[in-house]
N, C-alpha and C positions, 0 to 999 in steps of 0.2 A: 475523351469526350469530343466530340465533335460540335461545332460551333453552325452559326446560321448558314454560312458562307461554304460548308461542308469541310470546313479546316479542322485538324485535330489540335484539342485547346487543353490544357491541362486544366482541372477544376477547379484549383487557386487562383488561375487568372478574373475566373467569376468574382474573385471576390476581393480580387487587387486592393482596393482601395478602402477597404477593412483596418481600423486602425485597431491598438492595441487597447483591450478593454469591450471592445463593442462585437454586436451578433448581429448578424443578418440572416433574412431566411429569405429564398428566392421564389418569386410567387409564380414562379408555371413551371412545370416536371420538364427535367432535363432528358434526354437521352443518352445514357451512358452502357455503352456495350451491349446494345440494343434492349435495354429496359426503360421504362418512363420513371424517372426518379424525385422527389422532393429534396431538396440539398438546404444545410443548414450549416454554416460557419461562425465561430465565434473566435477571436485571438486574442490570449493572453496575455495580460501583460509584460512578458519577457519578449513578446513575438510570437511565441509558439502557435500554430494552427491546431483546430481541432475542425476536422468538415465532416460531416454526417449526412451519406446518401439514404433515403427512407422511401418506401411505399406508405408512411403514415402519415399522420400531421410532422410537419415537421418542425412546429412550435416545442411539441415534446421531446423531440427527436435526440435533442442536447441535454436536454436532463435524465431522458432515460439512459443514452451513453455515457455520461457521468456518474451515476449508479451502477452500471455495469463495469467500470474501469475498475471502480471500487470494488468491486467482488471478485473481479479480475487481481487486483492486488491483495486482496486478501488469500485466495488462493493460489498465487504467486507464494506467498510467504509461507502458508501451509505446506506447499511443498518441495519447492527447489530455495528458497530463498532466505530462508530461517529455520525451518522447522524440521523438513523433511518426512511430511505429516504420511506419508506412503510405505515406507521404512520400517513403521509400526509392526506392520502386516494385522493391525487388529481387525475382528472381525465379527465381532457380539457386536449387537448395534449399539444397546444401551452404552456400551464403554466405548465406543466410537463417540456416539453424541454428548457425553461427557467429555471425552477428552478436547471434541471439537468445541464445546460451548468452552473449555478452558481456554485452548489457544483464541479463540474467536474474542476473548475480553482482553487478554496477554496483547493480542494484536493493537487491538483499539487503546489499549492502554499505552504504549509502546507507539506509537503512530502517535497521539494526543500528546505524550509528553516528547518527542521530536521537535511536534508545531513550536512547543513553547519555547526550546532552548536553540530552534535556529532563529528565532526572531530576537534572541538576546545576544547570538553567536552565530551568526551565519553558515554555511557550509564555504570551505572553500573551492574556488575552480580551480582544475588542471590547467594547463597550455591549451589545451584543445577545446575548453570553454564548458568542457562537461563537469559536474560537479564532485568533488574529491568521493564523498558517498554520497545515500539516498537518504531521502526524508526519513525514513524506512529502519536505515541502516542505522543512522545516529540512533532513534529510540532505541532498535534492539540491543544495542550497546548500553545503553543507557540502563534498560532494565535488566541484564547481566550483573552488571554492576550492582546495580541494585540488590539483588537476589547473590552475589557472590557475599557483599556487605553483612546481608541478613544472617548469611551461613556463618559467616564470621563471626560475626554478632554470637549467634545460639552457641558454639561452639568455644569462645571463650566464656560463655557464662555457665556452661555446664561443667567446664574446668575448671573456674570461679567457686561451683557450690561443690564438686570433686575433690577442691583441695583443702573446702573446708571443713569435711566431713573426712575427708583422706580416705576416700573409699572409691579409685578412681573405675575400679572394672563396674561393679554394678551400676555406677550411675551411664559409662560407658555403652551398657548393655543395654539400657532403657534409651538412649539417644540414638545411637549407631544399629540396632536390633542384632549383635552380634554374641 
């Protein structure tokens, strides 16, 4: 971007003095790569930048890119990052949109119960200050486990009622479909 003085200025300099926790939004449209832009910076409490150039309000401009990250990650996870939601190849809509409303709550589910066990257990950092996994990763882990448990679970108890009837093929066959 270019600055008054016609110096090229990087767009974090606007906002230098941006502490951690606080937003700013800059009240006259910038020129950046010859567009007239609305710019919006907020930084997180780690430090992290988030700057948001807009043709819109740019009051909004931070919350609708925080909704979009969000969708952004959830489709991250539908297809390279979990799930591999492409792999499928389904292609009946109705069992598309069911499958998606399943991972679509797996997800949220998985993501919500991350929040709770890194705030009880933190994530550790590498050397390089990035984090061992993701918020992301810990849940899907989490709900693995969970669901490996469950199988477990079902699977000695159908051995449990197999050993007491002693009849292990047919109850077998109602569990396994084999």
């Amino acid at each position: 971007m270019d600055s008054a003085k016609g110096n090229t200025v990087h767009v974090r300099q606007l906002f230098i003095n941006l502490k951690p926790g606080q937003i700013r939004y800059l009240r006259n449209k910038k020129d950046i790569f010859g567009i007239r832009l609305w710019l919006a910076a907020r930084r997180a409490e780690n430090g992290a930048w988030v700057i948001v150039a807009t043709t819109d309000d740019p009051e909004n401009a931070l919350t609708r890119s925080k909704k979009r990250w969000n969708i952004e990650t959830l489709f991250g996870f539908l297809k390279s990052k979990g799930v591999n939601f492409e792999d499928t190849h389904a292609t009946f809509p109705e069992r598309l949109h069911n499958l998606l409303s399943i991972l679509t709550i797996a997800f949220c589910f998985a993501y919500k119960m991350s929040q709770i066990v890194v705030k009880e257990a933190p994530i550790k950092k590498k050397k390089h200050g990035r984090l061992e996994k993701s918020v992301l990763r810990v849940g899907l882990d989490l709900l693995r486990k969970l669901f490996f448990k469950i199988d477990r679970s079902v699977n000695n108890f159908v051995n449990d009622i197999a050993s007491i009837f002693n009849q292990n093929t047919v109850i077998e066959r109602v569990f396994t479909g084999r």
